[in-house]
C-alpha positions in Angstrom: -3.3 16.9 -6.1 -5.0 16.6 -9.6 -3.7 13.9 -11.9 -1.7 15.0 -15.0 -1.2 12.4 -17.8 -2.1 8.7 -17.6 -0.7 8.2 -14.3 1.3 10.6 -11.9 2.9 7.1 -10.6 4.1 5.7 -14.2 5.3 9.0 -15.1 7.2 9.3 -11.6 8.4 5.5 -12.2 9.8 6.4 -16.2 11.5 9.2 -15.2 13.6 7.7 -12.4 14.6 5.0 -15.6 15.7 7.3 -18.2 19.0 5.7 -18.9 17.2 2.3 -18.9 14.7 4.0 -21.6 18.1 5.1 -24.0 19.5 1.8 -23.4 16.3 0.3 -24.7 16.2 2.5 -27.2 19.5 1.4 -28.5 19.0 -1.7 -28.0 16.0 -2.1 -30.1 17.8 0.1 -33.0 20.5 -2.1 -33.1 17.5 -5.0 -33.2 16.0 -3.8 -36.3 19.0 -3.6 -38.0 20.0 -7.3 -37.1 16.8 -8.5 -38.4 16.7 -6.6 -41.2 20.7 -7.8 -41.7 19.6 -11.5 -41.1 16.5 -11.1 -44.3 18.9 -9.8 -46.5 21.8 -12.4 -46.1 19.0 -15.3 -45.9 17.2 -14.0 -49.2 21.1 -13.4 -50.3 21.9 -17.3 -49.8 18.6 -18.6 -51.3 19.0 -16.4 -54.2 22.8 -17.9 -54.5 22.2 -21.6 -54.0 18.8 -22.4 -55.3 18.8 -19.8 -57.7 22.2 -19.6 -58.9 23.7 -23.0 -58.2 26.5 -21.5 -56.8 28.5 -24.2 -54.8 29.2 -24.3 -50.5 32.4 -22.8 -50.7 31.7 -19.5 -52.3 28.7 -19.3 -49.9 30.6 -20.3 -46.9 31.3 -16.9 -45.5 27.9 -15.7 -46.3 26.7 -18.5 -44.0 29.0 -17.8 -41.2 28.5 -14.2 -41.5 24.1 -15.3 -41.1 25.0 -17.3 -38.0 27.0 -14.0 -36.5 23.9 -12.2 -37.4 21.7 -14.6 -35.8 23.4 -14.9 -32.5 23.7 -11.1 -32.1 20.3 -10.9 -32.8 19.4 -13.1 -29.6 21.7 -11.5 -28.0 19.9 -8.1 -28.4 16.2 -9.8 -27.7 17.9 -11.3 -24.5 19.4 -7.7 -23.9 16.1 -5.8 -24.3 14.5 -8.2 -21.8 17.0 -8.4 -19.3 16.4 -4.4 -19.3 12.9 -4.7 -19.1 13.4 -6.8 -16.2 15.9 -4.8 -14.2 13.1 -1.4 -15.4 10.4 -4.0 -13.4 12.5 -4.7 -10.4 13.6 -1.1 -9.7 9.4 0.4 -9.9 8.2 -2.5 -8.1 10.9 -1.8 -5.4 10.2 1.8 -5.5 6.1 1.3 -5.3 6.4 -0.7 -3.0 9.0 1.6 -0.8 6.3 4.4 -1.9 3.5 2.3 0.0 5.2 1.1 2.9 6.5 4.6 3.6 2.7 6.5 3.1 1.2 3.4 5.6 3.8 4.2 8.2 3.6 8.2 7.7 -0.2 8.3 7.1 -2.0 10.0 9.6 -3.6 8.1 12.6 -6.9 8.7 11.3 -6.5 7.4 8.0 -4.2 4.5 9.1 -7.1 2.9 11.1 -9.4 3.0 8.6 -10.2 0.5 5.6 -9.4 -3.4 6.0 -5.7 -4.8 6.6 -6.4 -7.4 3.7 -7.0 -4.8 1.4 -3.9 -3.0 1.8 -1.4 -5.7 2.1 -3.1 -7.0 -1.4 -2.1 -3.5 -2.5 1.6 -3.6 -1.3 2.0 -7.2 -2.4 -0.2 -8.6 -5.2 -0.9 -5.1 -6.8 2.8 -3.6 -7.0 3.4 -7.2 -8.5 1.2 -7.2 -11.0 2.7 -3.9 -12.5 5.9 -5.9 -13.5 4.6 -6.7 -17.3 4.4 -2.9 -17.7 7.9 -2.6 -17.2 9.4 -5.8 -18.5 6.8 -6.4 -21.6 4.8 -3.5 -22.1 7.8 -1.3 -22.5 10.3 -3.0 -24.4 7.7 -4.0 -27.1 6.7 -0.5 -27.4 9.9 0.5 -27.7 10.6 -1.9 -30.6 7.5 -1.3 -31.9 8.7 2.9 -31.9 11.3 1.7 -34.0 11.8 -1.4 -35.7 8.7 -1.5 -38.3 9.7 2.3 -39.5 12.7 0.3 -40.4 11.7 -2.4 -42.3 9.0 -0.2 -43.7 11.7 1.8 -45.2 13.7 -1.0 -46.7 10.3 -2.4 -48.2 9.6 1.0 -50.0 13.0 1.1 -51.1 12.6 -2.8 -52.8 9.2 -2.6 -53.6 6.6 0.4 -53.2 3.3 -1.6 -53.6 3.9 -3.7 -50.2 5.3 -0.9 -48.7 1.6 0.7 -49.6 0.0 -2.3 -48.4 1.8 -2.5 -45.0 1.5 1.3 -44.2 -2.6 0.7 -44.9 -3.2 -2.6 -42.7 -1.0 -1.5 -40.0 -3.2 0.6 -38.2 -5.9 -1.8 -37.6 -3.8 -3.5 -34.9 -2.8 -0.1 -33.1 -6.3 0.6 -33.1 -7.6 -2.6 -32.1 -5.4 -2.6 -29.0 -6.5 1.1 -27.7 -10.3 -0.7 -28.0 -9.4 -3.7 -26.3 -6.7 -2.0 -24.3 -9.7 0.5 -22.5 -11.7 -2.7 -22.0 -8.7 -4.6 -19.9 -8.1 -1.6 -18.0 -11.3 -0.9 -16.7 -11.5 -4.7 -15.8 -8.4 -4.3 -14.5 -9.6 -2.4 -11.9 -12.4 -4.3 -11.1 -10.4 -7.6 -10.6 -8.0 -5.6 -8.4 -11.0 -4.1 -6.4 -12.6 -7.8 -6.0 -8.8 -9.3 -5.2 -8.9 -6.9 -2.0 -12.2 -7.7 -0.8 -11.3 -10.7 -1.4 -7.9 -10.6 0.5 -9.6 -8.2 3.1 -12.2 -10.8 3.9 -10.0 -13.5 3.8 -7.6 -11.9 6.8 -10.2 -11.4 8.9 -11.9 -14.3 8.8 -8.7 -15.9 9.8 -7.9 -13.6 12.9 -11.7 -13.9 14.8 -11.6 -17.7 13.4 -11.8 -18.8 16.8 -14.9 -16.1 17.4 -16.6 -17.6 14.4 -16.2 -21.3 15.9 -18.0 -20.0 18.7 -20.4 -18.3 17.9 -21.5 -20.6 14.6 -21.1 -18.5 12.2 -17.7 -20.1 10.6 -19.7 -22.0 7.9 -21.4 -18.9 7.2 -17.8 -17.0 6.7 -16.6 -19.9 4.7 -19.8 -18.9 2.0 -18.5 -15.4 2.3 -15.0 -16.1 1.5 -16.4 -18.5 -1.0 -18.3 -15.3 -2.5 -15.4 -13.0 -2.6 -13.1 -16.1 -4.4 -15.7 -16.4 -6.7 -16.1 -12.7 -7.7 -12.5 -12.6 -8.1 -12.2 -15.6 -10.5 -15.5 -13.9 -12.7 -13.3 -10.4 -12.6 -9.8 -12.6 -13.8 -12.1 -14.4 -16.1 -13.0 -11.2 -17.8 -10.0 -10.7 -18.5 -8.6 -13.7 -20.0 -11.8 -13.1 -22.2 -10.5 -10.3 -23.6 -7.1 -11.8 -24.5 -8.4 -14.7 -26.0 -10.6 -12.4 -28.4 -7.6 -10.2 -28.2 -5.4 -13.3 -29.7 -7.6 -14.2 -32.2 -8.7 -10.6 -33.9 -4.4 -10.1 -33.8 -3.9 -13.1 -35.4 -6.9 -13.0 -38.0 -5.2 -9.4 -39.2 -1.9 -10.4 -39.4 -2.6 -13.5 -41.0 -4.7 -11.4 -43.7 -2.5 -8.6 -43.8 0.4 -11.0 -44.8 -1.7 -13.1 -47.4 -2.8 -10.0 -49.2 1.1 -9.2 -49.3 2.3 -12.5 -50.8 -0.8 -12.4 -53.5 0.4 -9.1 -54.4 4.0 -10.4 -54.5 3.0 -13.4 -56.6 1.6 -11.8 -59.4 4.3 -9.4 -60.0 6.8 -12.6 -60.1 4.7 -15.0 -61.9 2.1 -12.9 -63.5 3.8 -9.5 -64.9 7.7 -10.7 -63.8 8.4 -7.4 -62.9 10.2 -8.1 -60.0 13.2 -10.6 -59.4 13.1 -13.5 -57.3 15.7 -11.8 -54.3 13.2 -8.8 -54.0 10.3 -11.2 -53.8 12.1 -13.4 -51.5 13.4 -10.1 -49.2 10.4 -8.7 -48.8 8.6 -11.9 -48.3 10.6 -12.0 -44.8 10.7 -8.6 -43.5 6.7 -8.5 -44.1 6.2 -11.7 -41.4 8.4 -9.7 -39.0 6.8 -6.2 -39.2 3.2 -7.7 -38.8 4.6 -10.3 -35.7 6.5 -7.2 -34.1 2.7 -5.5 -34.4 0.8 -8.6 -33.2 3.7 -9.2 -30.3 3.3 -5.4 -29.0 -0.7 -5.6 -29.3 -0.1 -8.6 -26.6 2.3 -6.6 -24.9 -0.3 -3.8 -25.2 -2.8 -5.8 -23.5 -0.3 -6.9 -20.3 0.4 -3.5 -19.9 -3.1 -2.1 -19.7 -3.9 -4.8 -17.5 -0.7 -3.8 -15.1 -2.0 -0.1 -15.5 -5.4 -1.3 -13.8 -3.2 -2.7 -10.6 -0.7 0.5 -10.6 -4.0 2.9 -10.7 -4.6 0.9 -7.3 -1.4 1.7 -5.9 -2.1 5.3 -7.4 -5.2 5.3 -5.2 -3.5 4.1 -2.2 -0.7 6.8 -2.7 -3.4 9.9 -3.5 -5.7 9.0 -0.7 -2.9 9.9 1.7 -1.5 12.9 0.2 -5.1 13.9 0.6 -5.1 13.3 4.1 -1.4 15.3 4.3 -2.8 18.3 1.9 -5.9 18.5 4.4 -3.5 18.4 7.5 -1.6 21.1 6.1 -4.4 22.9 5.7 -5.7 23.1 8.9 -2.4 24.4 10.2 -3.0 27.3 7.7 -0.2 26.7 5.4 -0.1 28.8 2.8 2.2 27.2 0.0 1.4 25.4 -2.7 4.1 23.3 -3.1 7.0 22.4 -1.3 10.8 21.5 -2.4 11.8 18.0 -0.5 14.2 20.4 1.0 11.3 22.8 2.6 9.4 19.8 3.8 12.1 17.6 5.6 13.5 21.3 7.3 9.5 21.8 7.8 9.2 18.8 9.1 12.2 18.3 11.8 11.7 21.9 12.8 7.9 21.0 13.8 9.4 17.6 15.5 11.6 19.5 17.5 9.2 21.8 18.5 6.6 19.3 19.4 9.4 17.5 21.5 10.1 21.2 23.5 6.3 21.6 23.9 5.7 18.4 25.3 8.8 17.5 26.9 7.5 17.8 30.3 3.8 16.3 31.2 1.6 19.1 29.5 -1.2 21.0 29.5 -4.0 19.9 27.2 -7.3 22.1 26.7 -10.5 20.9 24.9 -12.6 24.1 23.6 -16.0 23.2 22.4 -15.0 20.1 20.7 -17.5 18.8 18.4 -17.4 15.2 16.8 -19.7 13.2 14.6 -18.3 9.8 12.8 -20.9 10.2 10.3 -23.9 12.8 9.5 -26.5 10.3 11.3 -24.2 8.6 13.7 -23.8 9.3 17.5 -22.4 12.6 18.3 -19.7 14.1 20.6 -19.9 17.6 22.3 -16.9 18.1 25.3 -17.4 21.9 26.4 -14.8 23.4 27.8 -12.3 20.8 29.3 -9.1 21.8 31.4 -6.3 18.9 32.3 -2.9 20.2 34.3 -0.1 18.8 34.1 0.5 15.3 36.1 -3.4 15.5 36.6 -5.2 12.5 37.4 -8.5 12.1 35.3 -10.7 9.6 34.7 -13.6 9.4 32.3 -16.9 8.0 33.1 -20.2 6.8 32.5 -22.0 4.2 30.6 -21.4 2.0 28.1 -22.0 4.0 24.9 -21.7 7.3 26.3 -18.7 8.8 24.1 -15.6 7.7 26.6 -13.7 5.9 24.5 -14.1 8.6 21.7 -13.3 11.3 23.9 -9.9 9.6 24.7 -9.5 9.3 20.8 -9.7 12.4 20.4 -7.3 13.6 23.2 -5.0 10.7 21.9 -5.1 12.6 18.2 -6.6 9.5 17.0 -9.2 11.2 15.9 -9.7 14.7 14.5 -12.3 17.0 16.1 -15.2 18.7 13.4 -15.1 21.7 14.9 -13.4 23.2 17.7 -9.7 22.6 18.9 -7.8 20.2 21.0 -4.6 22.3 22.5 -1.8 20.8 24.3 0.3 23.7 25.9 -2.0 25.9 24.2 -1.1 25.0 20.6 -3.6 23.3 18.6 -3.1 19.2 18.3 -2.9 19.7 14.7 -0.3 21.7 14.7 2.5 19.4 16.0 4.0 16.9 14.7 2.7 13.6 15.1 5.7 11.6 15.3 6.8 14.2 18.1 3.3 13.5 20.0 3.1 9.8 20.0 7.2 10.2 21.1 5.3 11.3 24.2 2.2 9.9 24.7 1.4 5.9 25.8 -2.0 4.6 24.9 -2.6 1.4 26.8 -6.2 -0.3 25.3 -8.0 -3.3 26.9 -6.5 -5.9 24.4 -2.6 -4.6 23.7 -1.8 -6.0 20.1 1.6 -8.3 20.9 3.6 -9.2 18.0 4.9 -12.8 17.2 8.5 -12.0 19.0 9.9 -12.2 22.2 8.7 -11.0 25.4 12.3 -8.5 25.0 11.6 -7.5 21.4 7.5 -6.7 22.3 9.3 -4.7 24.9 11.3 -2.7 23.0 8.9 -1.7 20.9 8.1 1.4 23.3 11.5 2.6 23.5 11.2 4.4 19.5 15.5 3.8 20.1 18.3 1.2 20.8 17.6 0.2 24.3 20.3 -2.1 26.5 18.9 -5.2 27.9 19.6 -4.2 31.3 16.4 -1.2 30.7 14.5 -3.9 28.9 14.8 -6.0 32.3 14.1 -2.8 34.6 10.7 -1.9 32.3 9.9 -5.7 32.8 10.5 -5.6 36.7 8.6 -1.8 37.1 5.5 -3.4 35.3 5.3 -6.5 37.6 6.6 -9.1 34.4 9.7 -9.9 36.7 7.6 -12.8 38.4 6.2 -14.0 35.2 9.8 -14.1 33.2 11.0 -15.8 36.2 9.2 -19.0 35.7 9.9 -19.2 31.6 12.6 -21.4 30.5 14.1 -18.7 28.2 13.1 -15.6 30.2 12.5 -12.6 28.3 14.0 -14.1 25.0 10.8 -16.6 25.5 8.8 -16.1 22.1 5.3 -15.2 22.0 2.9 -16.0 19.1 1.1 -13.7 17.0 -1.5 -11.2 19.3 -0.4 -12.7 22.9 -1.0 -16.2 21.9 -0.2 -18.3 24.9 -0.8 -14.9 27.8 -3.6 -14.3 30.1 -5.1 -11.2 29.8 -3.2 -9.8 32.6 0.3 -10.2 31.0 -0.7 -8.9 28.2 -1.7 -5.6 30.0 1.6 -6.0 31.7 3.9 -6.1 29.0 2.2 -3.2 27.9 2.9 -1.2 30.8 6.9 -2.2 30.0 6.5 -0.6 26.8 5.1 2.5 28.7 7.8 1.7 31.7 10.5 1.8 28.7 9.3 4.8 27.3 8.2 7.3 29.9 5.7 9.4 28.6 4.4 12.7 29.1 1.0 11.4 28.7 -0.6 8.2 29.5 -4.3 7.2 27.9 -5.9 4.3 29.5 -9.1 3.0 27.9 -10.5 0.3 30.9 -6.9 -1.7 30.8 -8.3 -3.8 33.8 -11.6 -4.9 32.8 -12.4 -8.4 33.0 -9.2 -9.3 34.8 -9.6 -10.5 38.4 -9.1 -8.2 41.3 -5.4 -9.7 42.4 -3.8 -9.2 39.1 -5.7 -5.7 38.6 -4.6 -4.5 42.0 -1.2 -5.6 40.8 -1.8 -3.6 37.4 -2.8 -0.4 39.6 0.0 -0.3 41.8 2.0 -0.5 39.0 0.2 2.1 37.1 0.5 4.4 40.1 3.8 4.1 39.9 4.2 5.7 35.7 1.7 8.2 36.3 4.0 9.9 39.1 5.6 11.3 36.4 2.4 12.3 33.5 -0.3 13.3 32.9 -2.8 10.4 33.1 -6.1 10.2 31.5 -8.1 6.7 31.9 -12.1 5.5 30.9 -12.5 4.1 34.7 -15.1 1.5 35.9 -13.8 0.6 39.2 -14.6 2.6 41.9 -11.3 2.8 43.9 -9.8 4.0 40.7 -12.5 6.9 39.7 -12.4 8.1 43.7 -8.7 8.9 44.1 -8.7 11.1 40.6 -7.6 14.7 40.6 -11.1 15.5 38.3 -13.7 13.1 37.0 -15.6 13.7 33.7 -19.5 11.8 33.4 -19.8 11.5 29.9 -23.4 10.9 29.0 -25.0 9.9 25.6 -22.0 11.9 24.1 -22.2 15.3 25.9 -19.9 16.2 29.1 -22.4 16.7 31.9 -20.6 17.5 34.8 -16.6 17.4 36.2 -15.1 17.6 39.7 -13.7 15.7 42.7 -15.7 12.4 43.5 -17.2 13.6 46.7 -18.6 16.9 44.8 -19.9 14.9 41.7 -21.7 12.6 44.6 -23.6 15.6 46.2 -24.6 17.6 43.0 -25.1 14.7 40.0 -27.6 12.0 40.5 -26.4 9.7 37.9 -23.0 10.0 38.8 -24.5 8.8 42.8 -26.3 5.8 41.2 -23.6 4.7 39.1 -21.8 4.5 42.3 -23.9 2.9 44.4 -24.6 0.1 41.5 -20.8 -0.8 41.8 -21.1 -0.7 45.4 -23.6 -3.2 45.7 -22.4 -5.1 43.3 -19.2 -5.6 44.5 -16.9 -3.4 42.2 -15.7 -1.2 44.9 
């Protein structure tokens, strides 16, 4: 998608606000006209009482009619920023809606990669930052659109030589702010780029804290994060740079601008008294406002361009993942350019119902020749030809590095092959909807992530729907959890902190199985759920895994004996390439590593 205009994003934002625009718009015509209203009856009552002597009586309506003037004026100020506000509240909940709804719809690939600080710095601090666009950049401008044409007429109208004057040392401030403006954005950027490495180091830090304490290396961290604060202070430091000099080159203008005026004014009064005192006195007061409405959108000006550098972040966010949606439509051959939001929610629900129909039942899944490299230098995967049936038992072997755990990836959708095609009732991965997959499949990793929540809600979770308690309990029970609730207080409404804080290793796998229990897949991925647990609680864990995969297709990286022996088919993965597949006993008679790997666990135990 190729960016049109200064940004696809503030362009998408404005036109969802159009009535807000008119409404400023009106607003800030009605604004000129009050101030130029409230010049004329204050040079009116000077002119009257100083002037003319005129007694407090005959100018008594003339003051109340000032006041009137006055308080309708702040009325309209408070008016234009109460808009600008409601403008800033309605983009930042739409970006932020925008974000949230790309992170969740994002493909799997994408959603795995880059660092959680960075984007939860983009869906808070950056969408944030974008509220002076709307609330002060835009208001100002739109005064700015307006209200000096105004008083620049009425000046021409009283007196042609400031009129002159003004129309020639206006443009210096415009231009000033597009050169300072270009400056803050680009720094902008960089602060925003240096708040998410910041944010993303920050985050991590905090979750392998206890891994750091361990191992060392927390005071090491601590000069990290230290680094990453510091890189974002020199970035926000920039910027306040620029609004100093910003201030000050404003200022210096307007301050000459308006000095040059009142000379001018002086020697036609005093000098040549050409002019009468009222004229003097009129224009006098509209000049100060035209150069401070100027001076007041240049500041405007450079909050704006700062907020522009924080929405081009959300921007990025946003593009990368139509990117990743434009490439995904690719690959299933579409042919259309564009799509009506019509077209794609029919598109869409027609592929999830398909994908439900084609997976419905434990499936079929085919791997021809897939290829798969993580990067041109990087360790590389090569499958062959790979044949599961439906309710098959596999397991995936080998050692440590040999491509296991990416070949489940990659059978999960998790990853996308280079070349070659993963099929699942003989229709390419690609090709169905993800949502409908994952309705289907359960992967179960060694370290489940639990949320901060009860032991019901973290079991509910793999339901995708309303569940009743009583299947919550059931999914508890089936995954060997009922002796484990038994003993807590508060049962399954006993709360859990934030990744399984306060579980052994085996619960966590076992609340994970209730997810799977819950959900009843078509397909269940297992990537060594059992490792490092002792034999008693895996034993448990297998007998309840037994029990799912009566029903699916089950596909799990194996390292206990007893659990690669009783498979349907085995694949030995080694150093990334599939070398050999078959029934235990066959793989023992024709492939020597397969035999040693075997007799290794035997002897030590693992059998």
């Amino acid at each position: 998608m190729k960016r049109r205009g200064k940004s696809n994003l503030i362009s998408q934002q404005m036109s969802l606000q159009r009535k807000n625009r008119l409404l400023l718009a009106i607003i800030s015509l009605a604004l000129g006209v009050a101030i130029i209203s409230q010049a004329t009856l204050v040079a009116e009552a000077v002119q009257r009482i100083f002037v003319e002597k005129a007694s407090f009586s005959s100018v008594m309506l003339l003051l109340v009619l000032l006041l009137v003037v006055m308080a309708v004026r702040s009325l309209l100020s408070y008016g234009n920023g109460k808009v600008g506000l409601h403008m800033a509240a309605r983009a930042k909940t739409n970006m932020r809606a925008s974000v949230l709804q790309n992170l969740t719809r994002a493909s799997m690939p994408s959603t795995l990669r880059g660092q959680t600080g960075g984007k939860v710095s983009v869906a808070l601090d950056a969408v944030d930052e974008a509220d002076s666009y709307f609330s002060q950049y835009m208001p100002r401008m739109m005064e700015a659109a307006m209200i000096p044409i105004l008083i620049l007429v009425v000046t021409f109208t009283q007196h042609a030589n400031t009129g002159w004057i003004m129309l020639f040392t206006a443009p210096f401030i415009p231009l000033f702010m597009i050169l300072v403006g270009l400056k803050t954005k680009n720094k902008s950027e960089e602060k925003y780029a240096q708040l998410a490495e910041f944010s993303g180091t920050f985050l991590d830090s905090l979750q392998g804290l206890v891994t750091l304490k361990i191992f060392g290396r927390a005071k090491r961290q601590q000069q990290e994060i230290e680094r990453s604060s510091l890189g974002y202070r020199d970035a926000t430091m920039g910027i306040l740079k620029i609004a100093f000099t910003n201030t000050f080159m404003l200022e210096s203008i307007v301050m000459l601008s308006i000095g040059i005026v009142a000379l001018e004014l002086a020697i036609q009064l005093l000098v040549f008294k050409s002019m009468s005192f009222h004229t003097a006195f009129l224009v006098l007061l509209l000049v100060p406002e035209f150069y401070s409405l100027l001076k007041n959108t240049g500041t405007a000006f450079h909050s704006g361009r700062t907020s522009m550098g924080a929405i081009r972040k959300v921007e990025q966010m946003l593009e990368e993942t139509s990117i990743k949606s434009t490439q995904t439509e690719r690959e299933e051959g579409s042919d259309q350019s564009e799509l009506t939001n019509v077209d794609t929610i029919a598109k869409t629900e027609e592929l999830r119902t398909t994908g439900a129909e084609l997976i419905s039942m434990p499936p079929t899944i085919e791997l021809n020749d897939v290829r798969f490299q993580y990067t041109p230098d990087s360790f590389g995967l090569e499958t062959g030809q790979i044949l599961i049936g439906p309710g098959e038992q596999i397991a995936i072997v080998g050692k440590s590095g040999s491509g296991k755990t990416t070949l489940l990836h990659l059978i999960a959708g998790l990853l996308k092959p280079d070349s070659g095609a993963v099929l699942v009732n003989g229709s390419q991965l690609s090709q169905h909807d993800e949502a409908a997959w994952f309705e289907r499949v359960s992967y179960i990793t060694q370290h489940p992530y639990i949320f901060a929540g009860t032991f019901a809600e973290n079991i509910a979770i793999g339901a995708g729907r309303n569940v009743s308690r009583a299947e919550i309990e059931q999914a508890a029970d089936e995954a060997g959890l009922a002796g484990v609730v038994a003993q807590l207080e508060q049962g399954l409404d006993t709360f859990v902190g934030e990744g399984g804080r306060g579980l052994s290793g085996g619960e966590k796998q076992r609340l994970a199985l209730a997810r799977a229990f819950l959900k009843r897949p078509a397909v269940i991925l297992f990537d060594e759920p059992t490792v490092g647990l002792d034999l008693h609680t895996e034993r448990v864990l297998q007998q309840s895994i037994a029990s799912l995969a009566k029903t699916a297709t089950m596909i799990t990286v194996a390292h206990r004996l007893y659990t690669i022996q009783h498979a349907d088919n085995i694949l030995f993965m080694d150093n990334g390439v599939l070398v050999d597949s078959g029934h235990h006993e066959a793989l023992l008679a024709r492939l020597p590593q397969y035999a040693e790997m075997v007799d290794v666990q035997r002897k030590g135990g693992l059998a």
